[in-house]
C-alpha positions, 0 to 999 in steps of 0.5 A: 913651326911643328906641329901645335898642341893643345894643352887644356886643364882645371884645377882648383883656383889658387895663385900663380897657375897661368905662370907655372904653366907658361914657365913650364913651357918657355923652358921647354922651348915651347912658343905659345900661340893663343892662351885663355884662362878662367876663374871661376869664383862661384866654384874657386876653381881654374879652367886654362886652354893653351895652343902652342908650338913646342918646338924641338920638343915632343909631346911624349916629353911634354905630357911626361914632364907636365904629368909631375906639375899637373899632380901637384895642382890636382889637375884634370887636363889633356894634351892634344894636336891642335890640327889632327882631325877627332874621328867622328860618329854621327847620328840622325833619324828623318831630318837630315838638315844637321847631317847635311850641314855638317858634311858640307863643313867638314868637306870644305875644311871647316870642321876638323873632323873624319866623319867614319860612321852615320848611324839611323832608326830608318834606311838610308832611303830616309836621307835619300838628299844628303851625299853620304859619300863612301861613309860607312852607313848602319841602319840600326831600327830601334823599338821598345823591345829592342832598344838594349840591343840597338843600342849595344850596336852603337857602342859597338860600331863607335867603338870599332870605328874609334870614334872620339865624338857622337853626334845626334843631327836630329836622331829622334830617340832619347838614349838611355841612362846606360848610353847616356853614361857611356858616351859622357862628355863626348856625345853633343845633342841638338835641342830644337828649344829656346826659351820657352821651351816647347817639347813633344811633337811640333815644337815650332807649331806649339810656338806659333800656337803661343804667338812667341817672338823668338826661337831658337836651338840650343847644343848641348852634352848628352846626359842622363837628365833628358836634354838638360845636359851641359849647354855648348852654344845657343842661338836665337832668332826674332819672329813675328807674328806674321811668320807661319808654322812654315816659315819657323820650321824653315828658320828653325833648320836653320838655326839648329844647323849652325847651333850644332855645327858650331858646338861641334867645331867647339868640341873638336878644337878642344875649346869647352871644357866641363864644369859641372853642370855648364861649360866653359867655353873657350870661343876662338 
């Protein structure tokens, strides 16, 4: 079998789609391996992932030979090797749960990706428990007065690093508009919030104080609107009244671990794609 490629695509919704695209293919040689569509009927609009092996037929050929359909169905897509791992920029301040899970995964084989920077607001002495390996580390400290600056640091190590995708495993600073924008669509956050929502300072305290009965984490893409980007994956847990502040911190690290490990995984297999103000999520 070849290499397989990921083709994933939207448009607006019309007739036939799913049978141009899988004809395009077929004639082509291409033997196709896992296909999910979805019509949006709020928007009319067509969201379609497709894993396949193309054969004989190179992905140059392909994308040149896809590009004229694609036009003509105004589509917005994208070709990619389903197993080439994304390059990989993660960010993290104090908490280095989400950092640490992350690299555990990906050294197992079970995040396709190539971790090739860690950036953080405090030395690496702060994570001292996580093996960062030979990963290269930037600490990049960040005030009020700084911020523009540190954050044209970023940009620049992700750039040099060709990164594909940042990650914040708990990077406690709110990026700016400027950087919001700049990584827009490739740059995933994890909110230490279900609903209700608890921001600021010890949210798990906070909800303890409101005696709730369930907690949560929810990843999401980074935008400009503070953590009210495009929603990956979410996931809760029951509490009861019998657990203590300790106890929902332990069980929140948890649960943001496996939330953002698992948007993460989403991302680099090329499963969400955009849909305005959501996501649609091709889960597989």
């Amino acid at each position: 079998m070849s290499q397989p490629l990921v083709l994933t695509l939207s448009c607006a919704d019309r007739p036939g789609i799913t049978a141009r695209v899988a004809s395009f293919l077929f004639e082509r040689g291409g033997n196709i391996l896992e296909a999910q569509q979805f019509n949006d009927r709020q928007s009319d609009a067509f969201f379609m992932r497709v894993e396949f092996d193309p054969g004989q037929t190179s992905r140059e050929s392909i994308r040149e030979d896809f590009t004229p359909l694609a036009d003509e169905l105004g589509m917005q897509w994208k070709l990619a090797l389903r197993d080439r791992p994304r390059r990989v920029l993660i960010m993290v301040s104090k908490f280095d749960h989400c950092l640490a899970d992350l690299l555990y995964r990906w050294r197992i084989g079970e995040l396709p990706m190539d971790p090739v920077a860690i950036v953080s607001n405090h030395p690496r002495e702060a994570i001292e428990h996580t093996h960062l390996g030979d990963i290269p580390f930037h600490h990049l400290p960040i005030t009020r007065d700084t911020k523009a600056e540190q954050e044209a640091q970023v940009r620049a190590i992700a750039e040099q690093a060709g990164a594909e995708l940042v990650v914040l495993a708990r990077y406690m600073q709110i990026l700016s508009d400027e950087q919001a924008a700049h990584f827009a669509g490739r740059c995933i956050n994890i909110h230490h919030s279900f609903l209700p929502g608890f921001k600021g300072a010890k949210p798990y305290h906070q909800a303890y104080e409101r005696g709730v009965k369930m907690i949560g984490a929810s990843a999401h893409y980074v935008t400009a609107d503070l953590d009210e980007g495009p929603i990956i994956h979410q996931a809760a847990e029951t509490i009861s009244h019998a657990d203590s502040p300790d106890e929902l911190v332990r069980k929140g690290r948890e649960i943001e671990s496996r939330v953002l490990a698992e948007a993460v995984r989403l991302h680099l297999e090329e499963r969400v794609l955009l849909n305005g103000k959501r996501t649609v999520v091709f889960r597989g």
